[in-house]
Structure formats: structure tokens, C-alpha cells
C-alpha positions in Angstrom: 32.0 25.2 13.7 29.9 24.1 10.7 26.6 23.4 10.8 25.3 19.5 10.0 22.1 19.0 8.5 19.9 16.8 9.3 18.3 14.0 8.6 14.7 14.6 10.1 12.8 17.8 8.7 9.1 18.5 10.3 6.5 19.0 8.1 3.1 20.2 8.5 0.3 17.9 6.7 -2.8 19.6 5.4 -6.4 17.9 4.8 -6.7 17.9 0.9 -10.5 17.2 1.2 -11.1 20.3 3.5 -9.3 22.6 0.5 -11.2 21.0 -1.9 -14.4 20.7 -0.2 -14.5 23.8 1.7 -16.3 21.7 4.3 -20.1 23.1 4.5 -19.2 26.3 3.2 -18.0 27.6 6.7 -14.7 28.7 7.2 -13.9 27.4 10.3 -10.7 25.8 9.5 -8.1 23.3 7.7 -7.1 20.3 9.7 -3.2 20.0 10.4 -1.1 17.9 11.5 2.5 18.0 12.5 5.3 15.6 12.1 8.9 14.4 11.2 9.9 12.6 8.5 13.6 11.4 7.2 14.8 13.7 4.4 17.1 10.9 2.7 14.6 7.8 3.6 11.8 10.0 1.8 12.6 12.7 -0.6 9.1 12.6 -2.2 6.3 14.8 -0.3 4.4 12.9 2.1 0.9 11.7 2.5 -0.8 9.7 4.8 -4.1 8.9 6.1 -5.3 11.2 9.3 -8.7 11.7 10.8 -10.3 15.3 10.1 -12.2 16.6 12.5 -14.1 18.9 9.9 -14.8 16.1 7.9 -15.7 13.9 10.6 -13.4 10.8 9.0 -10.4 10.2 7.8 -9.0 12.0 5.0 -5.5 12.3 2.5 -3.2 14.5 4.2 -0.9 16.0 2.3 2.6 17.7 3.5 2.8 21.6 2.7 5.2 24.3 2.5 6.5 26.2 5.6 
């Protein structure tokens, strides 16, 4: 049988104000999130607003590559 592909990917979103911050100096880590989105509904990367826990509000997440 032949494989179908489908519509919903996950993607992993990434804090862009923890990368460009490097919140406090301290490596302690990079807020992620994970989630679905509809490959033909959205072909464009996706962003959306999520709270960081490093940067104690809510930041730009960004989707990143697997």
C-alpha cells in the first residue's frame, strides 16, 4: 500500500527572545513548545504568542526545524 501524507505536521516552537537575549546570561534553557499545524492551511512557518517561563511573560515563538 502507498503511503498518504498528511495534512497535520507537528512542529516545535522556540522562544526568539530567549536566543536572542540569552536570558541573564545563564544557560538554563530555551522555552519550547509543541504543536500541530495544517501543512496546506499554513505553508508559511509559524509564530504565535506563548508565555516563557525564562522570560517570565509572553514572548514570539517561532516554529523550528526537526
Amino acid at each position: 500500500m502507498a503511503k498518504k501524507k498528511d495534512a497535520r505536521v507537528t512542529v516545535i516552537l522556540e522562544c526568539t527572545g530567549c536566543i536572542r537575549n540569552r536570558v541573564k546570561k545563564v544557560p538554563r534553557g530555551i522555552s519550547r513548545y509543541i504543536t500541530q499545524k495544517n501543512r496546506h492551511n499554513t505553508p508559511d512557518q509559524l509564530e504565535l504568542r506563548k508565555f516563557c517561563p525564562y522570560c517570565y511573560k509572553h514572548m514570539i515563538h517561532g516554529e523550528i526545524k526537526k
